[in-house]
Every structure is written in C-alpha cells, then in structure tokens.
TORDOPA-560521 format. One record per residue: residue in three letters; x, y, z of N, C-alpha, C, O, CB in turn. Coordinates in nm, 2 decimals, m for minus. Each point is the difference from the previous one (the first is absolute). Glycine has a CB too. Layout:
N
<rest->Ala&neast->X&nnorth->Y&nup->Z&caeast->X&canorth->Y&caup->Z&ceast->X&cnorth->Y&cup->Z&oeast->X&onorth->Y&oup->Z&cbeast->X&cbnorth->Y&cbup->Z>
...
! end
This chain:
69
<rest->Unk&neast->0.03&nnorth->2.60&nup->0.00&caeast->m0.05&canorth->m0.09&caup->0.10&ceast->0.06&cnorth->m0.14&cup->m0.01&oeast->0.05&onorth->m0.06&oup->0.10&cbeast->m0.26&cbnorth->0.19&cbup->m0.10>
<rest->Unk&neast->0.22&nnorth->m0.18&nup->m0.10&caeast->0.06&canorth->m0.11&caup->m0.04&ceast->0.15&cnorth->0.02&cup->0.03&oeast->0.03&onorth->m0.09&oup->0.08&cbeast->m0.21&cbnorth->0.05&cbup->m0.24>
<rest->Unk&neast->0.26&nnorth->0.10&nup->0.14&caeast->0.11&canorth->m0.02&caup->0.04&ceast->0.06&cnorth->m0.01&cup->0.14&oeast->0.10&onorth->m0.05&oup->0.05&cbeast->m0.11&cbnorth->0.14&cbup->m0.24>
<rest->Unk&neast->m0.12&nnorth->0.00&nup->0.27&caeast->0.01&canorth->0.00&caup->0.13&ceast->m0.03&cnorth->m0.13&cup->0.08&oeast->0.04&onorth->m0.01&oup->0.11&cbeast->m0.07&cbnorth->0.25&cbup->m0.15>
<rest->Unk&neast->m0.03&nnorth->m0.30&nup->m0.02&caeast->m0.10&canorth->m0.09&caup->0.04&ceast->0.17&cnorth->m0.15&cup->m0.01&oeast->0.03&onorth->m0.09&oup->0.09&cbeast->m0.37&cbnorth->0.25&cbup->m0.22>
<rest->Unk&neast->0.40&nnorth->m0.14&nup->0.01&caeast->0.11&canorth->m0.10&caup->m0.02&ceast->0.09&cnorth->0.04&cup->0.10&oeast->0.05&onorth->m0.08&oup->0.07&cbeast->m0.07&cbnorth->0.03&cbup->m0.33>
<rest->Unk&neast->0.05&nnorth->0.18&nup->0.28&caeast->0.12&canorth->0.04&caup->0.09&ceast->m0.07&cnorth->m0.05&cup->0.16&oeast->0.09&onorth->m0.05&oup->0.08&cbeast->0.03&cbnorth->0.30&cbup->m0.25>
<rest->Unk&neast->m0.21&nnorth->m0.24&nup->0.22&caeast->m0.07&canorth->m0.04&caup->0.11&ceast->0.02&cnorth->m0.14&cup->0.02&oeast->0.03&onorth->m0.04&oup->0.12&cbeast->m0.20&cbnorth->0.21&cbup->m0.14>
<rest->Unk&neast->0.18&nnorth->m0.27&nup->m0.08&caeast->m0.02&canorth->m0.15&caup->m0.01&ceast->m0.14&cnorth->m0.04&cup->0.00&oeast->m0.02&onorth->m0.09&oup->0.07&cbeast->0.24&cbnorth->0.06&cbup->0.04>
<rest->Unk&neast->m0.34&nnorth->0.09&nup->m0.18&caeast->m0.13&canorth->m0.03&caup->0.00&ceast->0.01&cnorth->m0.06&cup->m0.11&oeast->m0.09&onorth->m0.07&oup->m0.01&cbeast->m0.02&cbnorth->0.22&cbup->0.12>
<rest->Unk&neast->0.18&nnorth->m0.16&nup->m0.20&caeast->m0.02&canorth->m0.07&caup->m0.15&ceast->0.10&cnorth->m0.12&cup->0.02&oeast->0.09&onorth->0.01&oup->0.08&cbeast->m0.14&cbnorth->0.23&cbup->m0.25>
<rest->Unk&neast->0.04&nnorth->m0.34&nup->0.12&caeast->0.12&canorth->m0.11&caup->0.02&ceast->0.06&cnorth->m0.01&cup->m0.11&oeast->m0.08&onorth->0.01&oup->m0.09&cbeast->m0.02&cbnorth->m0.15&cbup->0.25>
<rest->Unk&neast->0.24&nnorth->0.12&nup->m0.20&caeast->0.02&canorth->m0.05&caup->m0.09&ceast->m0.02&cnorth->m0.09&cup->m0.06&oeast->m0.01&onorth->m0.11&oup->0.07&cbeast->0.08&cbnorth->0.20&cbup->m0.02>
<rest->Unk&neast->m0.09&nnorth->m0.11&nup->m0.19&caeast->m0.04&canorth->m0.18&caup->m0.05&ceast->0.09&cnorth->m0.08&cup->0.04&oeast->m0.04&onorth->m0.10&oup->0.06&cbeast->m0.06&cbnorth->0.14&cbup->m0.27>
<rest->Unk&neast->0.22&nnorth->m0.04&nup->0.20&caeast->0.10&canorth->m0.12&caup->0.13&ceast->m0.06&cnorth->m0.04&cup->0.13&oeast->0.02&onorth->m0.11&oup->0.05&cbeast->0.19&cbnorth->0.22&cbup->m0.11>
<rest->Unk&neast->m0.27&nnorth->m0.02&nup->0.13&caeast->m0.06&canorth->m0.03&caup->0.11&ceast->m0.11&cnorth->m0.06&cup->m0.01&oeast->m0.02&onorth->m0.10&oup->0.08&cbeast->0.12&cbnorth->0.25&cbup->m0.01>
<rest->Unk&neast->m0.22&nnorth->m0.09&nup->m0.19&caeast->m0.11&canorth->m0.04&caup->0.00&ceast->0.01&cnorth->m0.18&cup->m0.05&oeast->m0.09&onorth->m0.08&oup->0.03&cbeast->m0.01&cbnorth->0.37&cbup->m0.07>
<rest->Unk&neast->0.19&nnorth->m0.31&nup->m0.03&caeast->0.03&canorth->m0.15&caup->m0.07&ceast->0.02&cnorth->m0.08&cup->0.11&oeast->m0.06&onorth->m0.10&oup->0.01&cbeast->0.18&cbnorth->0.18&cbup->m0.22>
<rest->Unk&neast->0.00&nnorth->m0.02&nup->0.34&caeast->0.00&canorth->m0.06&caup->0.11&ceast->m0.11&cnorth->m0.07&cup->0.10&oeast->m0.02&onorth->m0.11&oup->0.04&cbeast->0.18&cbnorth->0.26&cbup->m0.09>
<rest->Unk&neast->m0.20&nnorth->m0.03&nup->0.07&caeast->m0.19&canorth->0.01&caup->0.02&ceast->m0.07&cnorth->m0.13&cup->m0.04&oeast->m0.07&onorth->m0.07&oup->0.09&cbeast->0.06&cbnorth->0.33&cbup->m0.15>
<rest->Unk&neast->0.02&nnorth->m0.29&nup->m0.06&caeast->m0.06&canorth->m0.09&caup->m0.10&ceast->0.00&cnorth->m0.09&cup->0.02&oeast->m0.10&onorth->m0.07&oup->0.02&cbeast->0.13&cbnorth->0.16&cbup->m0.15>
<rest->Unk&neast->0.14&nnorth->m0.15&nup->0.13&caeast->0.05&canorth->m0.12&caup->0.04&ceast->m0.05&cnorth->m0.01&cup->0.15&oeast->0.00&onorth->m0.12&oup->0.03&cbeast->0.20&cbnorth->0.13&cbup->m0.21>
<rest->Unk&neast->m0.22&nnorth->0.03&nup->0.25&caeast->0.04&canorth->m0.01&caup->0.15&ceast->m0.19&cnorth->m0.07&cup->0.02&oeast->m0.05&onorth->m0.09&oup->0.07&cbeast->0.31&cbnorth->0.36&cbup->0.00>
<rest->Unk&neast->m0.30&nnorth->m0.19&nup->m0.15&caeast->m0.17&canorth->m0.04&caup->m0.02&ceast->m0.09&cnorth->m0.13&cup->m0.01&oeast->m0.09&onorth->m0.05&oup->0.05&cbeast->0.14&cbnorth->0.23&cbup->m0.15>
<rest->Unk&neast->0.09&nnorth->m0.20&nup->m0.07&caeast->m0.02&canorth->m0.14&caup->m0.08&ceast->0.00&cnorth->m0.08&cup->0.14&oeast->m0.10&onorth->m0.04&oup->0.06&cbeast->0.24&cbnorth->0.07&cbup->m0.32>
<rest->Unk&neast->m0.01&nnorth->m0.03&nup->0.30&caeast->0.06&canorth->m0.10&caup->0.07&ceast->m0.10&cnorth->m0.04&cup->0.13&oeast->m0.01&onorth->m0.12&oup->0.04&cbeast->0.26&cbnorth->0.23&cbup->m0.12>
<rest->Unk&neast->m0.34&nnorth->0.01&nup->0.15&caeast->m0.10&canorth->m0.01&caup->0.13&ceast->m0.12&cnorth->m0.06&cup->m0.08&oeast->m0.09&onorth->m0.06&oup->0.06&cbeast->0.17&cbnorth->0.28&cbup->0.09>
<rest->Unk&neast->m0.08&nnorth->m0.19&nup->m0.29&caeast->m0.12&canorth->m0.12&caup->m0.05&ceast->0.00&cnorth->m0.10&cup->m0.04&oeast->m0.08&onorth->m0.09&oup->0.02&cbeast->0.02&cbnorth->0.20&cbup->m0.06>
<rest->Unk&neast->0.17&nnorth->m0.12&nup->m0.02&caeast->0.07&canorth->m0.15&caup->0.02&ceast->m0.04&cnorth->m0.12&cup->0.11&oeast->m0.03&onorth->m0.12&oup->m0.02&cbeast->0.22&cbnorth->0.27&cbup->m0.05>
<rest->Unk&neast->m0.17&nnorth->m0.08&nup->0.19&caeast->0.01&canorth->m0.05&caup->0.18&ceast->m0.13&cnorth->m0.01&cup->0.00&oeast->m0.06&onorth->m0.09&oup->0.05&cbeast->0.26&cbnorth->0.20&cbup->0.09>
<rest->Unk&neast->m0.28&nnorth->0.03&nup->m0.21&caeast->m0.15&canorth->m0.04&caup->0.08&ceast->m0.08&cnorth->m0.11&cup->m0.12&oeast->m0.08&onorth->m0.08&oup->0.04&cbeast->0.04&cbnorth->0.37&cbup->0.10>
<rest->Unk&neast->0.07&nnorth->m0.30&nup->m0.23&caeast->m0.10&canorth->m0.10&caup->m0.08&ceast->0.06&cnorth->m0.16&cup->0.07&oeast->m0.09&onorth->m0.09&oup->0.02&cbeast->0.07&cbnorth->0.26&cbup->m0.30>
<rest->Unk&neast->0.18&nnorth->m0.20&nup->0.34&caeast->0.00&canorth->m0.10&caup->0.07&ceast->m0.09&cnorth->m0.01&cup->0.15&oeast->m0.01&onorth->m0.12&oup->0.05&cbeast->0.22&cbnorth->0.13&cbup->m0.19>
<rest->Unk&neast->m0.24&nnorth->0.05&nup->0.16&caeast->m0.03&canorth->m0.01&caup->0.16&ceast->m0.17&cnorth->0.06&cup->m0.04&oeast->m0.09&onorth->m0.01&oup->0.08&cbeast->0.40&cbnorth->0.08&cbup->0.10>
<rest->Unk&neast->m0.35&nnorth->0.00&nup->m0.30&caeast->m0.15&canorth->0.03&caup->0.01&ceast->m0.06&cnorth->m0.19&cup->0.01&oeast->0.03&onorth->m0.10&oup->m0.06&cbeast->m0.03&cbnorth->0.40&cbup->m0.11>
<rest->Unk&neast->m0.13&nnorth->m0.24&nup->0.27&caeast->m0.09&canorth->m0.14&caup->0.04&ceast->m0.15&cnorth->m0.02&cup->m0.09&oeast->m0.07&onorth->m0.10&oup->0.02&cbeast->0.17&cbnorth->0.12&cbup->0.24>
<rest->Unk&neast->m0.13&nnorth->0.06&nup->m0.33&caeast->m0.10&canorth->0.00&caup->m0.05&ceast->0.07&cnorth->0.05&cup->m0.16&oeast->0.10&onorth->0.06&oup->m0.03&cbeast->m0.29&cbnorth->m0.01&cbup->0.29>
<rest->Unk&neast->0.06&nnorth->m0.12&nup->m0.37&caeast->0.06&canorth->m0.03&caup->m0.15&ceast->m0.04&cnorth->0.17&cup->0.00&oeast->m0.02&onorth->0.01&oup->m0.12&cbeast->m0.04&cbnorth->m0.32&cbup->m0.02>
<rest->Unk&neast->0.03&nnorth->0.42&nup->0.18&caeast->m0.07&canorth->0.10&caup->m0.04&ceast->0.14&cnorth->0.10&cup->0.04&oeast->0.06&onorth->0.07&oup->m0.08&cbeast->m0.35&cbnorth->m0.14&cbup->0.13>
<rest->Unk&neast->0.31&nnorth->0.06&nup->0.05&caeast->0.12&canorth->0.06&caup->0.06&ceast->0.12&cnorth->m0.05&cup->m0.09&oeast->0.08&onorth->0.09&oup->m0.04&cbeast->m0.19&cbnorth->m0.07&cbup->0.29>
<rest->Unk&neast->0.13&nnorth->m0.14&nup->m0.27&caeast->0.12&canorth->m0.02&caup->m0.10&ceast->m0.03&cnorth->0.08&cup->m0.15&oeast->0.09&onorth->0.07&oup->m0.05&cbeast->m0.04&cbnorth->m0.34&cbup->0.18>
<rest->Unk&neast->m0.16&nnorth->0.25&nup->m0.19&caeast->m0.08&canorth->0.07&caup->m0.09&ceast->0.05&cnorth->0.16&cup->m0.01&oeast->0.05&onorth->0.06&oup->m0.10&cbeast->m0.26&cbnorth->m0.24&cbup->0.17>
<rest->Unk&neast->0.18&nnorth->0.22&nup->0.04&caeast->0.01&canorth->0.20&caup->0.00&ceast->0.15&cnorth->m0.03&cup->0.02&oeast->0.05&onorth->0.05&oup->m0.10&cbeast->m0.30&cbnorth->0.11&cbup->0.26>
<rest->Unk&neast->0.35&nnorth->m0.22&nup->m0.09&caeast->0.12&canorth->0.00&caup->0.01&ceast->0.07&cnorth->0.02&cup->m0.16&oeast->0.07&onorth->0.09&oup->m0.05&cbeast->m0.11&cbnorth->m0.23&cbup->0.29>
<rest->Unk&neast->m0.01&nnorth->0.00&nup->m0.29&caeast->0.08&canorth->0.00&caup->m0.12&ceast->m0.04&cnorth->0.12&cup->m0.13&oeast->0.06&onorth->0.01&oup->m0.10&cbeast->m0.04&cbnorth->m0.29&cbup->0.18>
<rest->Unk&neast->m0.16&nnorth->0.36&nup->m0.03&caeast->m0.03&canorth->0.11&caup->m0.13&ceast->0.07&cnorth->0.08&cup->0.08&oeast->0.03&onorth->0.10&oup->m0.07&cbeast->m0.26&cbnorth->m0.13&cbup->m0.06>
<rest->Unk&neast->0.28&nnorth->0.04&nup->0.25&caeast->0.12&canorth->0.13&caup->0.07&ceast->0.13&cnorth->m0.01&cup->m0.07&oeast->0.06&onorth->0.09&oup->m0.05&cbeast->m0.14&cbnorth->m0.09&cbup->0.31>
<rest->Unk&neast->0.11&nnorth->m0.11&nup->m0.27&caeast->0.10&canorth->m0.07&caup->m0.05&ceast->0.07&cnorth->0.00&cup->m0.14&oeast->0.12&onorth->m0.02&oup->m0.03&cbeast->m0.23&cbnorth->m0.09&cbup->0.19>
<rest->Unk&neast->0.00&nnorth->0.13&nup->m0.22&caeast->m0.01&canorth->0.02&caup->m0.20&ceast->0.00&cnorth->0.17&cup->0.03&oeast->0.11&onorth->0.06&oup->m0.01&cbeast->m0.31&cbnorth->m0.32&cbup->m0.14>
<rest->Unk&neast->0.12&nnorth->0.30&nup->0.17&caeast->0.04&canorth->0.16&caup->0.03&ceast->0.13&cnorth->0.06&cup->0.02&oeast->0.04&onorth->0.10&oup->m0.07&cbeast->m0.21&cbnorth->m0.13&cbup->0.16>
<rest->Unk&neast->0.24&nnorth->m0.04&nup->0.02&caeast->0.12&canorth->0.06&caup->0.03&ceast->0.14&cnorth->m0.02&cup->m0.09&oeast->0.10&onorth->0.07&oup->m0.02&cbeast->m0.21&cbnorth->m0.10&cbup->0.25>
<rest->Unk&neast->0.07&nnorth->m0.13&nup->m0.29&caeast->0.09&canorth->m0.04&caup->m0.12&ceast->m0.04&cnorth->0.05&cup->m0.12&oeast->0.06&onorth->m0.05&oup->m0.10&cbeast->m0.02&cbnorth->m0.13&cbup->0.21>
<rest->Unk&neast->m0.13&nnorth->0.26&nup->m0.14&caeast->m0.02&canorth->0.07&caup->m0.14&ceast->0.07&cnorth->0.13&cup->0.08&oeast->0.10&onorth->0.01&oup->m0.06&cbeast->m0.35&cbnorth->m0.13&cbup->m0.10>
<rest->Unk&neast->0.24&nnorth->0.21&nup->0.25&caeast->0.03&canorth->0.11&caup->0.03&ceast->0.19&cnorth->m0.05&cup->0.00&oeast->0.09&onorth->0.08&oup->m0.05&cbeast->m0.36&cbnorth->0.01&cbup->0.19>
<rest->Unk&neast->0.30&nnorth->m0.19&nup->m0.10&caeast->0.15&canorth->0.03&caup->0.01&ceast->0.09&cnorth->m0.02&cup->m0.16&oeast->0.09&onorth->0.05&oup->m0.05&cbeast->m0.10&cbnorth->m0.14&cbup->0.35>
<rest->Unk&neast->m0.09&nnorth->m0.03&nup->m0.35&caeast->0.02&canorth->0.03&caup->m0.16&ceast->0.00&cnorth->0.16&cup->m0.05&oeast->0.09&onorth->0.05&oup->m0.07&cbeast->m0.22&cbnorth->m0.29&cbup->0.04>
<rest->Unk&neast->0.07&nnorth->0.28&nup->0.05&caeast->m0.03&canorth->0.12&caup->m0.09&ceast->0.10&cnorth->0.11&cup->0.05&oeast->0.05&onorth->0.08&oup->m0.09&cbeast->m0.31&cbnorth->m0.14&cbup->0.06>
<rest->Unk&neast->0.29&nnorth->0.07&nup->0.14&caeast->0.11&canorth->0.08&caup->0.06&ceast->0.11&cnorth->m0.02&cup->0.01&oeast->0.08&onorth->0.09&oup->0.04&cbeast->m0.19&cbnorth->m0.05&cbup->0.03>
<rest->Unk&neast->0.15&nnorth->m0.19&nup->m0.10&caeast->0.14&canorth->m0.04&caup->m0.02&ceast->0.00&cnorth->0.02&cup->m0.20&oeast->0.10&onorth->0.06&oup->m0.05&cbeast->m0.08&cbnorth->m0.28&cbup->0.33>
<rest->Unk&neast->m0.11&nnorth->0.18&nup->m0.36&caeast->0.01&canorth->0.06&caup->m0.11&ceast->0.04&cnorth->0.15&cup->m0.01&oeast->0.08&onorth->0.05&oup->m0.07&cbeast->m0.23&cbnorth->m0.21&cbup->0.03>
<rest->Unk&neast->0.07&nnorth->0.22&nup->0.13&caeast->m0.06&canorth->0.15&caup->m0.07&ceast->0.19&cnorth->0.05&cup->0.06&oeast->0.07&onorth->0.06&oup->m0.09&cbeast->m0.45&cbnorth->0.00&cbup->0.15>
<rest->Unk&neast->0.45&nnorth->m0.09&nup->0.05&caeast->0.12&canorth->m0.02&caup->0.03&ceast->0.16&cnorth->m0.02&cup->m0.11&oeast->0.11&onorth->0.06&oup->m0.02&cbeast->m0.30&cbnorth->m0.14&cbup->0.20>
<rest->Unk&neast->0.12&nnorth->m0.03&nup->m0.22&caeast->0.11&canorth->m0.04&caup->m0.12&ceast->m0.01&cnorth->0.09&cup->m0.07&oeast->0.10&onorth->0.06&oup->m0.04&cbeast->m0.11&cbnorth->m0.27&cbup->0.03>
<rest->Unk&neast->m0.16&nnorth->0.26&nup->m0.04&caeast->m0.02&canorth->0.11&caup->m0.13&ceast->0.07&cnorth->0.12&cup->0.02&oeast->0.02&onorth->0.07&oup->m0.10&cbeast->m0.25&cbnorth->m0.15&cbup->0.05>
<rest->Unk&neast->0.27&nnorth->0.13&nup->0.16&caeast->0.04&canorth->0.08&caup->0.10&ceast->0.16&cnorth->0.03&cup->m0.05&oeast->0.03&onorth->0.09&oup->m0.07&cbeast->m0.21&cbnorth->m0.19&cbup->0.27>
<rest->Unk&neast->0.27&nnorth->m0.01&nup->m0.15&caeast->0.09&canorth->m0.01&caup->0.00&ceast->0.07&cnorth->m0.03&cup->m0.16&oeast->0.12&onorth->0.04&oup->m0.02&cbeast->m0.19&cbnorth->m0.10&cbup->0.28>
<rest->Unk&neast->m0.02&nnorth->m0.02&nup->m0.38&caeast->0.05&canorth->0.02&caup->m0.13&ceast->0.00&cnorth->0.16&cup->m0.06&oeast->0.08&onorth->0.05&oup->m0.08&cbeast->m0.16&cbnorth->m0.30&cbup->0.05>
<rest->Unk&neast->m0.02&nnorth->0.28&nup->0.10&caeast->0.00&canorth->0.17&caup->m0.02&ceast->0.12&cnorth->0.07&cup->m0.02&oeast->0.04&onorth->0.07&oup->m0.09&cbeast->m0.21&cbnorth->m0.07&cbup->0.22>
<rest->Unk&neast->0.24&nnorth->m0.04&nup->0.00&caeast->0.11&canorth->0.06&caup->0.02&ceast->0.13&cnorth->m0.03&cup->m0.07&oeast->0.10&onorth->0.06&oup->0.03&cbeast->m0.22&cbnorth->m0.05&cbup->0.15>
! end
C-alpha cells in the first residue's frame, strides 16, 4: 500500500515537505505583521515556532540522511 501510495504522489517527499514549510514560515511571517489583535499575533507566532521546530528537525533528520551515505 505504501508503495503504491508513493508511486500515486500521495506521500510527498521530505524536499517537498521542507518546501511546504518554508513557504508556511514565510505566510506567518506576513500574518503576525498585518494580525490586528495581540491574540491573533499570539496564535500566529505559536504556528510559527511549530513550523520552525518541524523544518529544524527535517533539515537535520536530512543531513543525518545524507552522512549516512
């Protein structure tokens, strides 16, 4: 199932998903400028620490990846 599921393009690669990431950071970035209320900047910036611990860990888990080799 799984393989079928990668040959379909249901699974992303982690290059993509990192892409993803950044592309994320960057829309939260925009929204903590332009959020109008301290609550909304608030939930922005814990979206924000989220996505930057996720692209840490996958740009690590990446490197760990690639010394492998």
């Amino acid at each position: 199932m799984t393989e079928f599921s990668k040959e379909a393009g249901l699974i992303m690669s982690r290059q993509t998903v990192i892409k993803f990431i950044k592309g994320q950071i960057d829309f939260c970035k925009e929204k903590i400028k332009r959020a109008h209320t301290s609550a909304n900047k608030q939930s922005a910036k814990d979206v924000l620490e989220y996505f930057e611990a996720m692209l840490y860990y996958l740009e690590d888990l990446d490197k760990q990846k690639k010394e492998e080799k």
